[in-house]
N, CA, C and O of each residue as an XYZ file, in Angstrom:
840
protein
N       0.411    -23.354     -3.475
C       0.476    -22.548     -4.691
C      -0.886    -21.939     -5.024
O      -0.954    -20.753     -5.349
N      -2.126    -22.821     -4.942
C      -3.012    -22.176     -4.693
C      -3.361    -21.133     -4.069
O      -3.820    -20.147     -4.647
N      -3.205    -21.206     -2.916
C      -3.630    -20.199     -1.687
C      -3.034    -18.994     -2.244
O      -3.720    -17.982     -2.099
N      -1.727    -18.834     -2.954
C      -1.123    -18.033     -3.365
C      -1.712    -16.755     -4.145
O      -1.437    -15.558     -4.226
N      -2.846    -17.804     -4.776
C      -3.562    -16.653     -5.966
C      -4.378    -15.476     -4.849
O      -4.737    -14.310     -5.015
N      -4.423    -16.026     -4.166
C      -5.539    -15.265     -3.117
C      -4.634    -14.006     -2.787
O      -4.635    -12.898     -3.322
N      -4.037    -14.390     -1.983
C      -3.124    -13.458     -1.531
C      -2.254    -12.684     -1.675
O      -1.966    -11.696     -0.999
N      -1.731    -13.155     -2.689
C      -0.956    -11.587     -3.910
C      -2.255    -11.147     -4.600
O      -2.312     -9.922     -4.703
N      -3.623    -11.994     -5.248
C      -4.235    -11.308     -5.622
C      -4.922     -9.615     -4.330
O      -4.874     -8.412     -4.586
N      -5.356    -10.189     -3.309
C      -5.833     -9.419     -2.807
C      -4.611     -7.942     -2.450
O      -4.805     -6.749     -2.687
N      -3.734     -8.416     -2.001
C      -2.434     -7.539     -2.087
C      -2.264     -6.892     -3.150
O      -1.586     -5.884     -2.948
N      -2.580     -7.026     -4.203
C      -2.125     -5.960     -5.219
C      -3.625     -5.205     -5.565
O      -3.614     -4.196     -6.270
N      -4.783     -5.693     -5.085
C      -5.825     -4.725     -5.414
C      -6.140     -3.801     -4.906
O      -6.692     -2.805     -5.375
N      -5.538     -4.234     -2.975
C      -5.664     -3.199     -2.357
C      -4.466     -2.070     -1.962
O      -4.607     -1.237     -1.067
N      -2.870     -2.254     -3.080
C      -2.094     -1.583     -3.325
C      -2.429     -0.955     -3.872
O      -2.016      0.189     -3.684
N      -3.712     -1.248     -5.280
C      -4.039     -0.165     -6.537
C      -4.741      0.399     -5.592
O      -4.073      1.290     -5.070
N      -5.736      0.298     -5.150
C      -6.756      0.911     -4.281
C      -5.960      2.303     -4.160
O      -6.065      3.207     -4.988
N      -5.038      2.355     -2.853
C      -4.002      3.173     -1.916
C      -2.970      3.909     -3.538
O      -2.363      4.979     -3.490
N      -3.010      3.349     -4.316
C      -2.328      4.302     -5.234
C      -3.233      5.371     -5.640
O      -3.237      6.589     -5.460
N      -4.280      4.247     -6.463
C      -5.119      5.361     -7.355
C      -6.080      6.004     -6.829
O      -6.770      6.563     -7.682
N      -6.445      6.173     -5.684
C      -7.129      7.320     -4.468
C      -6.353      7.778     -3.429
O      -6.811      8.465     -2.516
N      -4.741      7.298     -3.551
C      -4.043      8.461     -2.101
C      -3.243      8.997     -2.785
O      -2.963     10.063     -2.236
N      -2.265      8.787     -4.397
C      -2.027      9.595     -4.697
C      -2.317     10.839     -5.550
O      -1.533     11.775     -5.391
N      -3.395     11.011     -6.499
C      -4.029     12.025     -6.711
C      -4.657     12.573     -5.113
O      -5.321     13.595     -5.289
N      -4.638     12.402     -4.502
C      -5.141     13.510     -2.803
C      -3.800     13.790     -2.701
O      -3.661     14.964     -3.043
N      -2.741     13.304     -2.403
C      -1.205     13.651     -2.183
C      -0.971     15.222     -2.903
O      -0.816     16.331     -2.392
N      -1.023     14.757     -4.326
C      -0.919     15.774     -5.344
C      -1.419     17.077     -5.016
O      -0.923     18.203     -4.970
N      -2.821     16.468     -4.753
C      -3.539     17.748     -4.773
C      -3.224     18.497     -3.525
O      -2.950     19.692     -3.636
N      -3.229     18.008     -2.500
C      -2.942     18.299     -1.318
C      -1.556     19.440     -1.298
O      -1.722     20.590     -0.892
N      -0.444     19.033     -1.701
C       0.650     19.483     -2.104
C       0.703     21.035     -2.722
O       1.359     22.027     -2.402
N      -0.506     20.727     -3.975
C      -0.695     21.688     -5.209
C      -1.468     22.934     -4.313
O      -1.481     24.098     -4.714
N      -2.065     22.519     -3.123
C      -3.327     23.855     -2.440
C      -2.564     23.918     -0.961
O      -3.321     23.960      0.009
N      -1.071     23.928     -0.693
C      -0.779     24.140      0.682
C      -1.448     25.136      1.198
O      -1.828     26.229      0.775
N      -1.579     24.185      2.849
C      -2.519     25.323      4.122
C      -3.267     25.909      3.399
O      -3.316     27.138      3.347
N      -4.009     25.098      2.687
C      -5.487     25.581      2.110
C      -6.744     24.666      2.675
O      -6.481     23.471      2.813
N      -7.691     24.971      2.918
C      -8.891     24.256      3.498
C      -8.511     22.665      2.833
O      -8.267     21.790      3.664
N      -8.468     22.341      1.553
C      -8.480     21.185      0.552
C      -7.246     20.734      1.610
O      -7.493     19.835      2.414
N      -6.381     21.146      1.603
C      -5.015     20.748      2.496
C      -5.451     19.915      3.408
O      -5.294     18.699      3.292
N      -6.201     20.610      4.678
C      -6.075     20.660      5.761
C      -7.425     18.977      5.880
O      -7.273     17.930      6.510
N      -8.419     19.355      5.127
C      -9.407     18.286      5.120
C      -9.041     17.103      4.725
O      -9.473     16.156      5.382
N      -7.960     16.760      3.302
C      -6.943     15.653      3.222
C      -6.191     15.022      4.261
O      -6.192     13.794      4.349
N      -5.562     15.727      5.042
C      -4.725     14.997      5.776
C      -5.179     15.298      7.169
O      -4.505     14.815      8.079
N      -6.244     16.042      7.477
C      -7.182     15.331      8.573
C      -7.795     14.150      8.534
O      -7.942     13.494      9.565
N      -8.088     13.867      7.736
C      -9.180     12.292      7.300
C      -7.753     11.323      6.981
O      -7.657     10.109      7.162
N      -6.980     12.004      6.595
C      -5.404     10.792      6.865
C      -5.409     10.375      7.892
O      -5.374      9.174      8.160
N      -5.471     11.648      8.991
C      -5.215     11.084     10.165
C      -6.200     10.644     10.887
O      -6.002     10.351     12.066
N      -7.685     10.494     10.192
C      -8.221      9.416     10.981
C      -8.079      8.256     10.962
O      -8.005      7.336     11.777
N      -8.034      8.452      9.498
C      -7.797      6.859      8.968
C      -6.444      6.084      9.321
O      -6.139      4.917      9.077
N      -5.874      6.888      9.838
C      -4.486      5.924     10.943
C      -4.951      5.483     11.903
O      -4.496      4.393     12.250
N      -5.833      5.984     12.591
C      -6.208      5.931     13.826
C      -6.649      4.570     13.911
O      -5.932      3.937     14.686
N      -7.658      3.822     13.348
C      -7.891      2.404     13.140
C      -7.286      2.067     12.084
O      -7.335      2.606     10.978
N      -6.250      0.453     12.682
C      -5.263      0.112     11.959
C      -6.835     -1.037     11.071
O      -7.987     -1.178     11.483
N      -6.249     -1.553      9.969
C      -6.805     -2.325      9.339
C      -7.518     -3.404      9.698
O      -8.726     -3.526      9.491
N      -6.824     -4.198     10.229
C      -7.863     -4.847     11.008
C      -8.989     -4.573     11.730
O      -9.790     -5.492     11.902
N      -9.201     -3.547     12.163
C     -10.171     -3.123     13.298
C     -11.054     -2.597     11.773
O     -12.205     -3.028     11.706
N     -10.640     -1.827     10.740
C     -11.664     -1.604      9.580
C     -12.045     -2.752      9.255
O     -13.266     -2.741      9.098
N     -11.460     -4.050      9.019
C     -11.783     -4.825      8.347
C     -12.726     -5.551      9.374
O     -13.493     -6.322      8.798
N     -12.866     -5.517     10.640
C     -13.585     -5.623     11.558
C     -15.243     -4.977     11.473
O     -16.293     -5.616     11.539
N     -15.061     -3.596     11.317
C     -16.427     -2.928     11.025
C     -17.098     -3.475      9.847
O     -18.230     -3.955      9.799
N     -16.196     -3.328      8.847
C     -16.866     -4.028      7.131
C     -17.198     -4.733      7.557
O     -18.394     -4.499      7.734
N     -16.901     -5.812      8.014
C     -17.316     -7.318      8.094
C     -18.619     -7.730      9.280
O     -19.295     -8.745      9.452
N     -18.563     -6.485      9.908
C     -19.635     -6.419     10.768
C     -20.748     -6.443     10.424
O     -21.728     -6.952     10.969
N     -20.596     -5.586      8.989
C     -21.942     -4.963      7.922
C     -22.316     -5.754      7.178
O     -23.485     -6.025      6.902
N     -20.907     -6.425      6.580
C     -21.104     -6.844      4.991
C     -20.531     -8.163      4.794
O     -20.157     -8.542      3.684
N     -20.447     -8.942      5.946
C     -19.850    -10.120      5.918
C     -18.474    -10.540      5.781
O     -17.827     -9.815      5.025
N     -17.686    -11.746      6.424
C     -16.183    -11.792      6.445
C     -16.568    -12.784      4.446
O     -17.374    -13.559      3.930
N     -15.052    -11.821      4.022
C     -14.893    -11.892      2.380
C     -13.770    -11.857      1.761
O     -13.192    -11.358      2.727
N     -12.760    -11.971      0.816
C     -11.661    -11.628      0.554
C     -12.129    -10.049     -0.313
O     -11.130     -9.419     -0.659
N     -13.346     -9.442     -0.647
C     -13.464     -8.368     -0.869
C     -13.671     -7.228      0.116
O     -13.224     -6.088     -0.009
N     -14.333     -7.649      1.008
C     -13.773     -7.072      2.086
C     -12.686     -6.646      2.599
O     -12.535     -5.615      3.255
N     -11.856     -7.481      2.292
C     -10.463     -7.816      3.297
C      -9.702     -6.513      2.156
O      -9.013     -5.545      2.477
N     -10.107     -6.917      0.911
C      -9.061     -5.707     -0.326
C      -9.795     -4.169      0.469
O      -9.151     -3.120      0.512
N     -11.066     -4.286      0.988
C     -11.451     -2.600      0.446
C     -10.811     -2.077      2.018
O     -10.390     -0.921      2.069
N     -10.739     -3.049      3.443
C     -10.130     -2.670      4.355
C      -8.382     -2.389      4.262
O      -7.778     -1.407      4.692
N      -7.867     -3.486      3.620
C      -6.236     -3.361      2.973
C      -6.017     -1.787      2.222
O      -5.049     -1.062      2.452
N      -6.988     -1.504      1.415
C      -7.219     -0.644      0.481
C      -7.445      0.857      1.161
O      -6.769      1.851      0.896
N      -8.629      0.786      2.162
C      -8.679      2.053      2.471
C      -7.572      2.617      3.862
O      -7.537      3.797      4.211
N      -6.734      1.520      4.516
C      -5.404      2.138      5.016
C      -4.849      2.400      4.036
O      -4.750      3.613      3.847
N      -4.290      1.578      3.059
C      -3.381      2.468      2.464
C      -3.433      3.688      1.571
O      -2.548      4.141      0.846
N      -4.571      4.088      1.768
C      -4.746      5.447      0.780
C      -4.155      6.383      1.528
O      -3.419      7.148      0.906
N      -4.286      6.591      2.979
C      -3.178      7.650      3.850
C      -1.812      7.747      3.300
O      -1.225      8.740      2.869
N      -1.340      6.268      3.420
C       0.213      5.886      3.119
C       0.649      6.881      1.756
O       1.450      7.814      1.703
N       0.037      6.454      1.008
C       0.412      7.032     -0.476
C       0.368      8.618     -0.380
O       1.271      9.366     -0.754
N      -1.083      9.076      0.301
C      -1.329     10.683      0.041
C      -0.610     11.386      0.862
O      -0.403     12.577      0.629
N       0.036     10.586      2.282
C       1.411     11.347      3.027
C       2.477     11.469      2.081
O       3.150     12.479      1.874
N       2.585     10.190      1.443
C       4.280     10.495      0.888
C       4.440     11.236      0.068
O       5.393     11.978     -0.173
N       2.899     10.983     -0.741
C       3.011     11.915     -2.140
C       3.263     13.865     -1.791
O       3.949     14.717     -2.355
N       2.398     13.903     -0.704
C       2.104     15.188     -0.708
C       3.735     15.656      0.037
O       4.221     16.688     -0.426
N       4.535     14.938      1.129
C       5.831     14.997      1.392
C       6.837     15.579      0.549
O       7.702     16.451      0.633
N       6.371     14.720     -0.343
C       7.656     14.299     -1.728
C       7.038     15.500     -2.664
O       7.864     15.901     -3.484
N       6.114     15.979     -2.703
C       5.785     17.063     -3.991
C       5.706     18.043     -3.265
O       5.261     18.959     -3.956
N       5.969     18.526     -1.797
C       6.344     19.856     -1.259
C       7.386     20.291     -1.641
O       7.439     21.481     -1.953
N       8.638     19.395     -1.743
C      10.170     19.855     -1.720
C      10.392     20.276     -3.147
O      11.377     20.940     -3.471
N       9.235     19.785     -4.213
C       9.581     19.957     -5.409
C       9.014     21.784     -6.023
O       9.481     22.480     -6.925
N       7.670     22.085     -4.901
C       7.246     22.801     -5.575
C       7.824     24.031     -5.262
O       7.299     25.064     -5.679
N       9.012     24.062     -4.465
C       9.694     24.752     -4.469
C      11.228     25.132     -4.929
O      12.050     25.801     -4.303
N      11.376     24.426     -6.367
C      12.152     24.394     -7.423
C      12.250     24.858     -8.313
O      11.223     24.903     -8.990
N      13.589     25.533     -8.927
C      13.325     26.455    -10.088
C      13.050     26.106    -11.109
O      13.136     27.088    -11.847
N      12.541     24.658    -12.035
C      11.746     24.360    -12.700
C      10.103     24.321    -12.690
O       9.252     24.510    -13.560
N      10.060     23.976    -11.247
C       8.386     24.299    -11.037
C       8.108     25.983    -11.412
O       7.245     26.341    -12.214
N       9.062     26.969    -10.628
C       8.625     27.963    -10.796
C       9.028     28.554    -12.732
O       8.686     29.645    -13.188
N       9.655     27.667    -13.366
C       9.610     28.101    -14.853
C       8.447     27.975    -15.369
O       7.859     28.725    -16.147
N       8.012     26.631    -14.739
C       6.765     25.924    -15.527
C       5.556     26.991    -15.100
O       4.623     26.917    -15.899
N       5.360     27.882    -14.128
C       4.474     28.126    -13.773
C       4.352     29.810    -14.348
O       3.328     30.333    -14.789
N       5.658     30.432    -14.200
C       5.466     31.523    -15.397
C       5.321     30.713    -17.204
O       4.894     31.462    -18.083
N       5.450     30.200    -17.343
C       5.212     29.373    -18.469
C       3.439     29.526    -18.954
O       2.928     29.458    -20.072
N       2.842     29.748    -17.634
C       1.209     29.877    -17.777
C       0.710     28.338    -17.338
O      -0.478     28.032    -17.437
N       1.642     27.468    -16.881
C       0.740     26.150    -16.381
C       0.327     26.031    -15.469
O       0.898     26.447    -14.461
N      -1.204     25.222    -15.420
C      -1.726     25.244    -14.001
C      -1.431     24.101    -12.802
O      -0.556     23.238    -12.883
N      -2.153     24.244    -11.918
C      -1.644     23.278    -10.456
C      -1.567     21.746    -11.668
O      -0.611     21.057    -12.025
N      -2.731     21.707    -11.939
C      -2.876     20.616    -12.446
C      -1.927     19.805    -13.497
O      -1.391     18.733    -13.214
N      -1.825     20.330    -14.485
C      -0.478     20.518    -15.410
C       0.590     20.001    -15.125
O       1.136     19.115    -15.783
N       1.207     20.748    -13.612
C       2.353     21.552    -13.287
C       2.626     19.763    -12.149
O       3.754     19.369    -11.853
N       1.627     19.191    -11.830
C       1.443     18.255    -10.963
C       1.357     16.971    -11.432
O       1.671     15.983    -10.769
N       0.757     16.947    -13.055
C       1.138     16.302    -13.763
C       2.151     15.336    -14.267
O       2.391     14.141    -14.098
N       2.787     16.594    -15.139
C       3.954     16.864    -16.012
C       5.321     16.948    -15.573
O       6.333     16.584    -16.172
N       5.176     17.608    -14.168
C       6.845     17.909    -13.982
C       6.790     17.071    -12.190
O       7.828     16.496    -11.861
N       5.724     17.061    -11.275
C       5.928     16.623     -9.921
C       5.645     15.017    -10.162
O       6.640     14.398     -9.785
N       4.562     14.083    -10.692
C       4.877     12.637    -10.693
C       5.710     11.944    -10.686
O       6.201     11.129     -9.905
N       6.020     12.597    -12.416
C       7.508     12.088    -12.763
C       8.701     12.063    -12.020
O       9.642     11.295    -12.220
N       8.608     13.161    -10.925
C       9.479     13.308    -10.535
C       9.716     12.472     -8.486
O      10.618     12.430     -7.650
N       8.391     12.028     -8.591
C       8.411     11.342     -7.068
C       8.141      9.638     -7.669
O       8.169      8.731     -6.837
N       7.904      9.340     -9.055
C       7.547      7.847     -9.125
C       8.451      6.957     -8.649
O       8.018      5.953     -8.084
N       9.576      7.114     -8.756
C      10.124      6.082     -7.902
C       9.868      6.190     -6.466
O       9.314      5.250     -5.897
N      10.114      6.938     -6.006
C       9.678      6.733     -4.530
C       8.207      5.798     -4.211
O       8.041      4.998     -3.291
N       7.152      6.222     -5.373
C       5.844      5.709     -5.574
C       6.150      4.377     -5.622
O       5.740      3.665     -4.705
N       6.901      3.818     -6.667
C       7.593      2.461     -6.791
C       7.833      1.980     -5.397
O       6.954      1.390     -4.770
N       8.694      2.161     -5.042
C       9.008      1.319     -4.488
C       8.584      1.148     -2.485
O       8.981      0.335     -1.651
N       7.625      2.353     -2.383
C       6.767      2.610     -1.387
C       5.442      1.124     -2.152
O       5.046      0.199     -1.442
N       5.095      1.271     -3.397
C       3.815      0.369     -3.559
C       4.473     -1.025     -3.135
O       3.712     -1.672     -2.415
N       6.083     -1.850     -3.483
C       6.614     -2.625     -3.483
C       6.548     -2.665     -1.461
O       5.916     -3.502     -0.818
N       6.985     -2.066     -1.149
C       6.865     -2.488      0.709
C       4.910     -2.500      1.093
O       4.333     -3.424      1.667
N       4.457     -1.615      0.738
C       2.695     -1.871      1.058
C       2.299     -3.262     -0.033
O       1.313     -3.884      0.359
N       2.934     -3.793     -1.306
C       2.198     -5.011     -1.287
C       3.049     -6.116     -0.707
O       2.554     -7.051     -1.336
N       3.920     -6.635      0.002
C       4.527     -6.873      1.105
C       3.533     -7.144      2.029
O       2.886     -8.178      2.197
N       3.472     -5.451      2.949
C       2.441     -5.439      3.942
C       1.238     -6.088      3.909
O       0.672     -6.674      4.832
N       0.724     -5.869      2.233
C      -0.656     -6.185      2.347
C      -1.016     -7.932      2.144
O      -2.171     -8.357      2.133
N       0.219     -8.816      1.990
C       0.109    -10.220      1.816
C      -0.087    -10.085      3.310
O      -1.233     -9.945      3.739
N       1.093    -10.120      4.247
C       0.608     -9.946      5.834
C      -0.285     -9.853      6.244
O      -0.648    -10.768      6.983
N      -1.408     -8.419      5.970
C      -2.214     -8.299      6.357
C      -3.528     -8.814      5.716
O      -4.637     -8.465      6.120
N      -3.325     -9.656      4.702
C      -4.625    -10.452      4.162
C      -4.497    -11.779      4.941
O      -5.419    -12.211      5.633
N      -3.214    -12.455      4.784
C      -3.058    -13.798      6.017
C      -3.785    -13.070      7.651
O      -4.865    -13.452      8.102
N      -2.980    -12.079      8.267
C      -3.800    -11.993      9.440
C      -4.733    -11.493      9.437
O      -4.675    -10.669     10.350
N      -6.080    -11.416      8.746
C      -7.667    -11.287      8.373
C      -7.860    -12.596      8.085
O      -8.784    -13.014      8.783
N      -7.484    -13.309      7.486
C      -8.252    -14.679      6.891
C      -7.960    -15.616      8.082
O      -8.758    -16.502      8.386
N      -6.675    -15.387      8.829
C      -6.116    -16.462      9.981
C      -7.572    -16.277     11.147
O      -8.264    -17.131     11.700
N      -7.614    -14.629     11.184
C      -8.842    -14.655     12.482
C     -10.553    -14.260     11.689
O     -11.360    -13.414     12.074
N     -10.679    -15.261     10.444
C     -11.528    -15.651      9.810
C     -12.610    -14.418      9.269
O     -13.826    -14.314      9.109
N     -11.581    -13.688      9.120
C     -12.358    -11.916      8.108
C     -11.842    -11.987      6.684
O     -12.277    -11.042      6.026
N     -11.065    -12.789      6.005
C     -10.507    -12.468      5.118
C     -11.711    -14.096      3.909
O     -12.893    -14.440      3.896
N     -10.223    -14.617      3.031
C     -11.522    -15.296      2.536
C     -11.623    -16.217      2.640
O     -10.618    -16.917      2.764
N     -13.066    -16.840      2.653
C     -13.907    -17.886      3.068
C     -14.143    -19.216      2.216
O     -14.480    -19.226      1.032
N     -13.865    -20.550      3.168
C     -14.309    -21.259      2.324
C     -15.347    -21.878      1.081
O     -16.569    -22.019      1.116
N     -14.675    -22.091      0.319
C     -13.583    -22.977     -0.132
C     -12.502    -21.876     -0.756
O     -11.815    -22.440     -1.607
N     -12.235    -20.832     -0.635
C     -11.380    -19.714     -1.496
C     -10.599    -20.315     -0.628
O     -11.053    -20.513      0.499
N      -8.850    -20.869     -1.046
C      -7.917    -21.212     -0.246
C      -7.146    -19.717      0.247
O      -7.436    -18.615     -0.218
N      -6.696    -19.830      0.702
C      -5.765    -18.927      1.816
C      -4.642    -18.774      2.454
O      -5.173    -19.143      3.502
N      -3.090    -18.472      2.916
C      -2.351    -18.743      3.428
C      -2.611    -18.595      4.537
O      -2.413    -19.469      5.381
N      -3.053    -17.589      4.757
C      -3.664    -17.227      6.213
C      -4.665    -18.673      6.988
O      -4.337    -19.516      7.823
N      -5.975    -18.428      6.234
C      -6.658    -19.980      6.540
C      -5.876    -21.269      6.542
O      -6.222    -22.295      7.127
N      -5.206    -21.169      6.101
C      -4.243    -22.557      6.266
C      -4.239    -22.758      7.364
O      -4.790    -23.550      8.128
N      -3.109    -21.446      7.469
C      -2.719    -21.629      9.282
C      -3.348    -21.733     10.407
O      -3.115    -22.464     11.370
N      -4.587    -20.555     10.142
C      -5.724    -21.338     11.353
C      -5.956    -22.280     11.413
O      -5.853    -22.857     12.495
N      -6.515    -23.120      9.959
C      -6.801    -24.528      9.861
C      -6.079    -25.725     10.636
O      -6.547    -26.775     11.077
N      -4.296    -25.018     10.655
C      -3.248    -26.842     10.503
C      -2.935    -26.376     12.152
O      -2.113    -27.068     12.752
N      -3.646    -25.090     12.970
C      -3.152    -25.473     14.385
C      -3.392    -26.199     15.032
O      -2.814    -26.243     16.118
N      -4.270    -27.041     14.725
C      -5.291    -28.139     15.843
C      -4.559    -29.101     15.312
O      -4.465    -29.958     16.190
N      -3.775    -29.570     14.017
C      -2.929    -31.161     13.935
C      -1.896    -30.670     14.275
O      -1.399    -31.478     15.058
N      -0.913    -29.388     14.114
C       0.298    -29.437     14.029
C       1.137    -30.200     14.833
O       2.359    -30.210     14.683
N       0.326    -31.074     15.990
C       1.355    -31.935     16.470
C       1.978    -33.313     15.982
O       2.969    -33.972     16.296
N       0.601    -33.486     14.772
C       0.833    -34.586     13.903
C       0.744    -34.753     12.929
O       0.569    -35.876     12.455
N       0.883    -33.090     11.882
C       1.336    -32.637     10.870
C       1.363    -31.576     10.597
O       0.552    -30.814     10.071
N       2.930    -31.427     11.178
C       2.692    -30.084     10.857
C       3.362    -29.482      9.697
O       3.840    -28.358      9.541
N       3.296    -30.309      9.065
C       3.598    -29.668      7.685
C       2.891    -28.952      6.829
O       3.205    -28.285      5.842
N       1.441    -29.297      7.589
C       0.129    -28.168      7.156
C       0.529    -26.599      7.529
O      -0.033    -25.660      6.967
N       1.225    -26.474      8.209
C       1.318    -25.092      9.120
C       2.775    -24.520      8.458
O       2.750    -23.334      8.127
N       3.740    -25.085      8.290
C       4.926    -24.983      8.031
C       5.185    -24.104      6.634
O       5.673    -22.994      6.422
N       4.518    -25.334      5.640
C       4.116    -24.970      4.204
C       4.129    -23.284      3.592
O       4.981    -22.616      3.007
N       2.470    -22.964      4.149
C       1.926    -21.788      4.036
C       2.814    -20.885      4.429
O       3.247    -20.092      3.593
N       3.360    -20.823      6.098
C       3.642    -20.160      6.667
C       5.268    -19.462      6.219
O       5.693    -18.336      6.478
N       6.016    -20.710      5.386
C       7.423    -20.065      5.337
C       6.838    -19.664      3.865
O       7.487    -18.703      3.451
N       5.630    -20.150      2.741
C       5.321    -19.059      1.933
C       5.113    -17.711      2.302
O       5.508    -16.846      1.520
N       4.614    -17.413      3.256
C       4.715    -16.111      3.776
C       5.898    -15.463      3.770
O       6.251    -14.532      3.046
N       6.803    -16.321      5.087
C       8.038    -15.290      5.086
C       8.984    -15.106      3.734
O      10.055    -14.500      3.729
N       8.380    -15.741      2.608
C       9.302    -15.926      1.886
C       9.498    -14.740      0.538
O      10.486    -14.204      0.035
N       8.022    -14.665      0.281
C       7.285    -14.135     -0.262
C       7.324    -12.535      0.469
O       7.417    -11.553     -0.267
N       7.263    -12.418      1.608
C       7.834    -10.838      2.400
C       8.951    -10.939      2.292
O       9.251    -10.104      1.438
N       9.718    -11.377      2.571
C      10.976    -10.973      2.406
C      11.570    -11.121      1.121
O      12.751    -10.777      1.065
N      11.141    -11.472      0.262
C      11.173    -11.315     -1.324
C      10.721    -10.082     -1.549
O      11.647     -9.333     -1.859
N       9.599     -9.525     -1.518
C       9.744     -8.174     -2.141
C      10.114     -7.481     -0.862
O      10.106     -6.300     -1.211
N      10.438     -7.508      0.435
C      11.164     -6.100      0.622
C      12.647     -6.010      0.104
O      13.339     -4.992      0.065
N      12.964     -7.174     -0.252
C      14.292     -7.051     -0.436
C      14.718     -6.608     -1.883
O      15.812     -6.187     -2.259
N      13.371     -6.849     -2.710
C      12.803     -6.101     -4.087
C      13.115     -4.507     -4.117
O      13.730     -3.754     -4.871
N      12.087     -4.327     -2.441
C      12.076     -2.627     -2.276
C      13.381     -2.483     -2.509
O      13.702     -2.179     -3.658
N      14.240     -2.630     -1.678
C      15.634     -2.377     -1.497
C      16.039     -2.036     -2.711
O      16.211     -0.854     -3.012
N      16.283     -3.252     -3.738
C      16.946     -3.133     -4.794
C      16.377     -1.883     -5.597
O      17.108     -1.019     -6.081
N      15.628     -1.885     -5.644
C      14.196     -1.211     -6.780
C      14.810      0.853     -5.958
O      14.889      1.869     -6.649
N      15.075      0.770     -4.573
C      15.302      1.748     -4.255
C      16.626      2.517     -4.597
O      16.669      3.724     -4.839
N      17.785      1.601     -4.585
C      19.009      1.688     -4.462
C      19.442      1.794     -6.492
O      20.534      2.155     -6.931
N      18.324      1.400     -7.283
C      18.361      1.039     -8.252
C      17.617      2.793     -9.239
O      17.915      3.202    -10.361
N      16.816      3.287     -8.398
C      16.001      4.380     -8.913
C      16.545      5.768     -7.903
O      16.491      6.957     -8.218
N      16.842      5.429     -7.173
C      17.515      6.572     -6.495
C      18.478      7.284     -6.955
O      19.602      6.781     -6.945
N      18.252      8.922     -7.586
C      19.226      9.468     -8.662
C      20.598      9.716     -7.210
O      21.734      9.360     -7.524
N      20.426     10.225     -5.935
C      21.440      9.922     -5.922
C      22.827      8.854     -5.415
O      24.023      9.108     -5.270
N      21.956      7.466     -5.222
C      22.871      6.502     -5.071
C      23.816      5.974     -6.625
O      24.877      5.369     -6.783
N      22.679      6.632     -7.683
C      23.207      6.307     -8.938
C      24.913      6.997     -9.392
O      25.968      6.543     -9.834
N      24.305      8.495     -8.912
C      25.424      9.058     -9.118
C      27.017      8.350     -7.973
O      28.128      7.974     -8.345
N      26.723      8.392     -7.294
C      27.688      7.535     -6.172
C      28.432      6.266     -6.678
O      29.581      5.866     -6.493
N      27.497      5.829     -7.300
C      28.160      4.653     -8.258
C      29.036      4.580     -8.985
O      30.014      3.835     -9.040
N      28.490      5.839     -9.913
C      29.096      6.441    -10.913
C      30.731      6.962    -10.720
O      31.312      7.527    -11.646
């Protein structure tokens, strides 16, 4: 239960991270199509795919020592791609709608217009995209702390657990067991969250219902 704090904590800081710096770039990105601003956003997306997290959390830690702050700003800076793809995805299809184009003879600007009428109108998707990346990001704080990048003793860990209980598990392995089905349990708890949360905000499964 301990270890626990660690690891949803770090998972949800480096979910905010990937919200509140990939989706304002999404937005904007969206708001300046095939414009230089465009093109420089989701080039640097696509570097930043290029090394999966670990291998960032690898360099940080090269610099700045293995940390559970570390481990958030590597968790953190993959997922800022994640968010500024979907966002900018999800606010293309919109800005070509005959409310966007009211709002915009209306006299409102990108900003406004990106605001007011496109957030609102992709947050669930935002929802329940943040609900599968903090998921991911319990995963990926256990496998940083398991190959000893994430955080350090005495900060408990699910991940450290498990490195810890492989050398008894033949003569307790209930050290290993513990942590480990907290994991699966805890992932498969919120994707199955996503699910609901999707099937639940989705205008048109609602109507289908209906």
């Amino acid at each position: 239960m301990v270890g626990a704090r660690t690891s949803i904590a770090v998972a949800v800081v480096a979910v905010g991270i990937g919200i509140i710096l990939g989706v304002p770039l999404g937005l904007a990105a969206a708001a300046r199509k095939d414009s230089l601003l465009d093109e420089v956003i989701m080039r640097t997306n696509d570097l930043v795919f290029a090394f999966p997290a670990l291998l960032i959390a690898i360099m940080i830690t090269a610099v700045f020592g293995p940390s559970a702050t570390n481990a958030i700003i590597a968790i953190g800076i993959f997922n800022i791609p994640v968010f500024a793809r979907l966002t900018r995805g999800s606010a293309l299809t919109l800005w070509t709608r005959d409310f966007i184009l009211s709002a915009r003879v209306a006299g409102k600007n990108a900003v406004r217009i990106s605001i007011e009428h496109i957030l609102p109108n992709i947050l669930n998707l935002l929802i329940v995209q943040g609900s599968i990346q903090f998921s991911l990001g319990i995963l990926a704080e256990a496998g940083l702390s398991y190959v000893g990048l994430g955080a350090q003793p005495p900060i408990p860990s699910w991940g450290r657990m498990l490195a810890e209980s492989q050398t008894m598990i033949s003569f307790a392995p209930h050290l290993a067991i513990f942590p480990g089905m907290a994991i699966v349990l805890t992932v498969l708890g919120l994707n199955l969250m996503g699910d609901g949360l999707r099937d639940l905000l989705d205008p048109r499964l609602r109507r289908s219902r209906t």
